[in-house]
Each structure stands twice: as structure tokens, then as C-alpha cells.
C-alpha positions in Angstrom: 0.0 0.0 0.0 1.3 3.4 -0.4 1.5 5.5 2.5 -0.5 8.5 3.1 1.7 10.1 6.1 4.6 8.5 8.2 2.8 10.5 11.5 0.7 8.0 13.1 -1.8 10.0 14.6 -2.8 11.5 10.9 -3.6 7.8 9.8 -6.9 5.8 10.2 -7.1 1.8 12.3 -7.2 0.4 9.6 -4.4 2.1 7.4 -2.7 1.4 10.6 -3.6 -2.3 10.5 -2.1 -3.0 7.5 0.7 -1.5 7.9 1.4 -3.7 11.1 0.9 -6.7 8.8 3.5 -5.4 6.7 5.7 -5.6 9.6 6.1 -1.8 9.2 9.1 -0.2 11.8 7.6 2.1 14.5 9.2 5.3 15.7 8.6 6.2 18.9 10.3 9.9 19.7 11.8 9.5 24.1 12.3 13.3 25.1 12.0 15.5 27.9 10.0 18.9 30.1 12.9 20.6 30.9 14.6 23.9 31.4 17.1 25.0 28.2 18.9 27.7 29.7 17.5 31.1 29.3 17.2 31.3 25.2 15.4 27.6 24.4 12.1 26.5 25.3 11.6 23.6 27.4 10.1 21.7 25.0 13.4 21.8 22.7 14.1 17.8 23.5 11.1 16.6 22.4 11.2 18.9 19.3 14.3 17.8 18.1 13.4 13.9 18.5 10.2 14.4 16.9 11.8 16.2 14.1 14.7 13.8 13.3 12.6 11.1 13.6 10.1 13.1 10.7 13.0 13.5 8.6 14.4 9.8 9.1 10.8 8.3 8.3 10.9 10.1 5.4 13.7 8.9 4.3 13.4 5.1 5.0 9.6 5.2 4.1 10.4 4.5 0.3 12.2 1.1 1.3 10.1 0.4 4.2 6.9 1.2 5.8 7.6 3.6 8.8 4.9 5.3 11.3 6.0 7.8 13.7 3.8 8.3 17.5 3.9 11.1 18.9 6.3 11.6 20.9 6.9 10.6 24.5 7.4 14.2 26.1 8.4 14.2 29.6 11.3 12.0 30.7 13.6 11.7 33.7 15.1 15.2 34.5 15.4 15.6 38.3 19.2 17.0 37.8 16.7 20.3 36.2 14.2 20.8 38.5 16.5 23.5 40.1 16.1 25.8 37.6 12.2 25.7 37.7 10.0 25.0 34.0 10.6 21.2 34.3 8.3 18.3 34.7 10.3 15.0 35.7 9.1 11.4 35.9 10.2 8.8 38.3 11.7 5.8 37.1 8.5 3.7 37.1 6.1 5.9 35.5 8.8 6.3 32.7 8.8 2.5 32.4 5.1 2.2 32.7 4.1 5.1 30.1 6.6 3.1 28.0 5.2 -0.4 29.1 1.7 1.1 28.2 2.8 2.1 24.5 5.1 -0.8 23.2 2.4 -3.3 24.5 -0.8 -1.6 23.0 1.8 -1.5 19.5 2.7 -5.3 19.7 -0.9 -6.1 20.6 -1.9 -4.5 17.1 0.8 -6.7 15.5 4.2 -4.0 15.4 6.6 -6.1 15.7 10.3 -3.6 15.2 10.0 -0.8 17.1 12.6 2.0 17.9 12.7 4.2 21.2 14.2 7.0 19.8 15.5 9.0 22.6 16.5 12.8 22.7 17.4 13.7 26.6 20.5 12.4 27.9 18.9 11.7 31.1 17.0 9.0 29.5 19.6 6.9 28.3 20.7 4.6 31.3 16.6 4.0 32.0 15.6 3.3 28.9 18.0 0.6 28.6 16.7 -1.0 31.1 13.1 -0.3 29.9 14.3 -2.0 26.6 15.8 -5.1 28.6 12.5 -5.8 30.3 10.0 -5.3 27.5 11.8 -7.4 24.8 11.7 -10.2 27.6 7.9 -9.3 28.0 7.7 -9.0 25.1 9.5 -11.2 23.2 10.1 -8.3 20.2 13.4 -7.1 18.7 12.7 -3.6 20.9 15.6 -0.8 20.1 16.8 2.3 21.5 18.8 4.8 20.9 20.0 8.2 21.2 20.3 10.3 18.0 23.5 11.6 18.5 25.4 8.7 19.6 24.3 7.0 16.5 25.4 9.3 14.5 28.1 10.8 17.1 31.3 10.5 14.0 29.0 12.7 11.7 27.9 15.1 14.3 31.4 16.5 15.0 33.2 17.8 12.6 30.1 20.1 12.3 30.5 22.0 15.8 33.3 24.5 16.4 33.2 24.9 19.8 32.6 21.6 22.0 32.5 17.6 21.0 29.2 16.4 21.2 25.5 17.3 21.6 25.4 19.3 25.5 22.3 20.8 27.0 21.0 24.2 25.3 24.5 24.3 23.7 25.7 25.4 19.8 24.7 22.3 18.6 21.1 22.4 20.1 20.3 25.9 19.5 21.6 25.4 16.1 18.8 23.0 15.4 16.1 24.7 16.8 16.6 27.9 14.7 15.6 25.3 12.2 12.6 23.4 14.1 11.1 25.8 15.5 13.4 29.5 15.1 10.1 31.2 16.8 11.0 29.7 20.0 14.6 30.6 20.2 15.4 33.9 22.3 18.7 35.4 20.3 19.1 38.5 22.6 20.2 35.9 25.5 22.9 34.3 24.0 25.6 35.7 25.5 23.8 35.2 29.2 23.5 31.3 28.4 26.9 30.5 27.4 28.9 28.2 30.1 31.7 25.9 28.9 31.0 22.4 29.8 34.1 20.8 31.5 34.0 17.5 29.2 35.0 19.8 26.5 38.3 20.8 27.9 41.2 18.4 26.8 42.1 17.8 30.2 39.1 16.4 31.4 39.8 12.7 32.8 36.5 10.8 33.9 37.3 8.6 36.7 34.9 5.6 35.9 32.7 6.9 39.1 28.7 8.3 39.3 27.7 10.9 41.4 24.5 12.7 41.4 24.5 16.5 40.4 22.1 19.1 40.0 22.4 20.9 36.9 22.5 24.1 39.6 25.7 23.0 40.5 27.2 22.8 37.1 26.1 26.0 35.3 24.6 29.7 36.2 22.1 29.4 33.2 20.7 26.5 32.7 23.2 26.2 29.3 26.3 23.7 29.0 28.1 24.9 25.9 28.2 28.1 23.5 24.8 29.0 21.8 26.8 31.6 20.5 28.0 29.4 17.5 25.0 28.8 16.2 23.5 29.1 13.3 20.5 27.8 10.8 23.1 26.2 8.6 24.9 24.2 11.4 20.9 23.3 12.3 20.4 22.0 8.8 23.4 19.9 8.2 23.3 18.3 12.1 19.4 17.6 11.6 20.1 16.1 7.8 23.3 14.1 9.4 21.2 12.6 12.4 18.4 12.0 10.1 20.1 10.1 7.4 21.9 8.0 10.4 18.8 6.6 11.8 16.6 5.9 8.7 20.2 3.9 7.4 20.1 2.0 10.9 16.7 1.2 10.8 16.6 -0.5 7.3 19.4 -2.6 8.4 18.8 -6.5 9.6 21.5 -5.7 12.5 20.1 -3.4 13.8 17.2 -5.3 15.1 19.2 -8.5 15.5 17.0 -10.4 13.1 15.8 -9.3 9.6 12.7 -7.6 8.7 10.3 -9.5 6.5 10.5 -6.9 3.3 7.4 -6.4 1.3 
């Protein structure tokens, strides 16, 4: 069949059922309520999942059917409460919201789904979320995080730090793309705060601890908004985009292959 939009919510039941039985992929954007910093809204993680996972869909959709949920939009972010405009989840609503959406998606026959995460505070829990449900399961469940899949490409695009941070060049760089109306360009300058894993003497020493993001920057910010730009947005979103819709199509990435119309 050919498919009238990637965005689930735009399609009908039964459009929907049979695209299950034709073992179509399922997107499911992860992000976060949480503060950016004083120039980014707090809705900037779940913006930028939702958006790369747009673009990879569309991408992918010509090889493979590909439906997009909406996304997920609070996550774990206790370490921003601090700074006030946050809404945080505990560890077992996460897992049950989660629980709630991967079952009712296997139960209409979805059988590859991706948990497509966007807030770094998400990561270590939703690989345990992914543990347990494929066990429950029994589905090739995935997740991953945008940028570390497609960390090598992401790079070389950034002047000024090594990475995707939190409100940062390479964040506010994408929003001036997603959504430019949201981005506040007169408080650049009062957001920028290097972020210490930047700085080539930086030695991790294998050891957790628990930090408030109050205790690791004034503004809310970790990196410099003040190399951004709509270009750097473009090429990061494109990169991350093209990464994920590649991944997806590919047999290892789900660990078994996908049955191929």
C-alpha cells in the first residue's frame, strides 16, 4: 500500500492495520520537560526527536513502511528541576508510560520498534526499559539516542565543543531550524557556560555521582549558543536523520531481519 503520512496520529485503524501486517518499523520519539537555559524553550528535546525522527521516516519510508507516534514528552530530569520550568518522571512511570505504548503497538501486531531518545537523562533508563520489555515482550525492541548514533558525523560540524550538550551550539543550532520562533537570540551571550567535558584535560574517573544541573552551570546552558547558526541546524538535523533511517533498514540493527514487502 502506499502510505498516506509516516505521523501516526494522521492515519486511520485500519491504514494502521495494515501496515502492522506489513511488519512496518515504529518510531517512537523518548524526550523531555525541561529547562534550556534562558534562550530555548523547554520543550526543545522533544522537538528535536520528533523532528529527526520526521526526517528519518521520510527517508526510509520509500524502502520500508515507517509510522511515527507522537512523541513521549516528559522523561527523567530531576538534575533540572533547580532551575524551575521542568516536569520529571520517576523511574517507574517512565517505564510504565513506555510499558503502556510498546504493548498496545505489539498487541496490534508492530513487531520492530525503535525508542528514539533525545534527553541524555534517559539513556541509562531506557536501557533497562528495553531489557524488560523485549523479555515481555518477546520483540526485537531498540533504542537509541540520536547523537550517539550518528556521534562521527555530528562532529566535525561543531566549532566549539565535542558532542550534543544541553542548550548548547549544537542544540540551538537545530532549533533555529525546528522551531526559530522559540529561540530567544538576545540571551545568548547570558547562556553561554563551557562544559568541562570539553576541555582536553578532562579525565573521567569511571565513578557516578549525582548533580544538580544548579551545580554545574549559572544558566541553565552547557556549551556556547553563540555558535550557532541555521546552517549548522540543517546539516546536524540532515546528518542525524540520514543515520537513523540507514540504521533502521538494516537487519543488524534489530538482530534479526525484517520480512520486506
Amino acid at each position: 500500500m502506499r502510505q498516506r503520512s509516516q505521523r501516526m496520529a494522521e492515519l486511520t485503524a485500519r491504514e494502521l492495520r495494515e501496515l502492522a501486517g506489513g511488519d512496518a518499523i515504529v518510531i517512537v520519539p523518548v524526550g523531555s520537560m525541561e529547562q534550556h537555559g534562558p534562550h530555548l524553550p523547554v520543550g526543545t528535546d522533544m522537538f528535536l526527536g520528533r523532528e529527526v525522527a520526521r526526517l528519518a521516516a521520510q527517508r526510509a519510508v520509500d524502502r520500508h513502511p515507517v509510522v511515527v507516534t507522537e512523541p513521549v514528552w516528559t522523561g527523567l530530569s530531576e538534575h533540572h528541576m533547580a532551575f524551575g520550568g521542568t516536569v520529571t518522571l520517576d523511574f517507574r512511570a517512565f517505564e510504565a508510560v513506555l510499558r503502556g505504548i510498546v504493548g498496545s503497538l505489539h498487541r496490534h501486531g508492530f513487531r520492530h520498534i525503535c525508542l528514539l531518545n533525545s534527553h541524555g537523562g534517559n539513556i541509562a533508563a531506557l536501557q533497562v526499559v528495553t531489557e524488560r520489555l523485549t523479555l515481555d515482550f518477546g520483540i526485537p525492541l531498540v533504542t537509541t539516542t540520536y547523537w550517539h548514533l550518528a556521534a562521527d558525523l555530528l562532529d566535525p560540524v561543531l566549532e566549539r565543543q565535542r558532542g550534543i550538550h544541553h542548550a548548547c551550539e549544537a542544540e540551538t543550532s537545530m532549533m533555529l531550524v525546528t522551531r526559530a520562533d522559540l529561540v530567544d537570540l538576545g540571551r545568548l551571550e547570558e547562556a553561554a557556560c563551557p562544559d568541562p567535558r570539553d576541555d582536553p584535560a578532562f579525565r573521567p574517573d569511571g565513578a557516578y555521582r549525582y548533580a544538580s544541573f544548579a551545580d554545574r552551570t549559572p544558566s541553565g546552558a552547557l556549551g556556547d549558543p553563540r555558535a550557532a547558526s541555521p546552517e549548522k541546524g540543517e546539516k546536524l538535523l540532515e546528518l542525524a536523520a540520514g543515520r537513523l533511517a540507514e540504521r533502521l533498514l538494516a537487519d543488524d540493527f534489530w538482530g534479526e531481519p525484517l520480512r520486506r514487502g
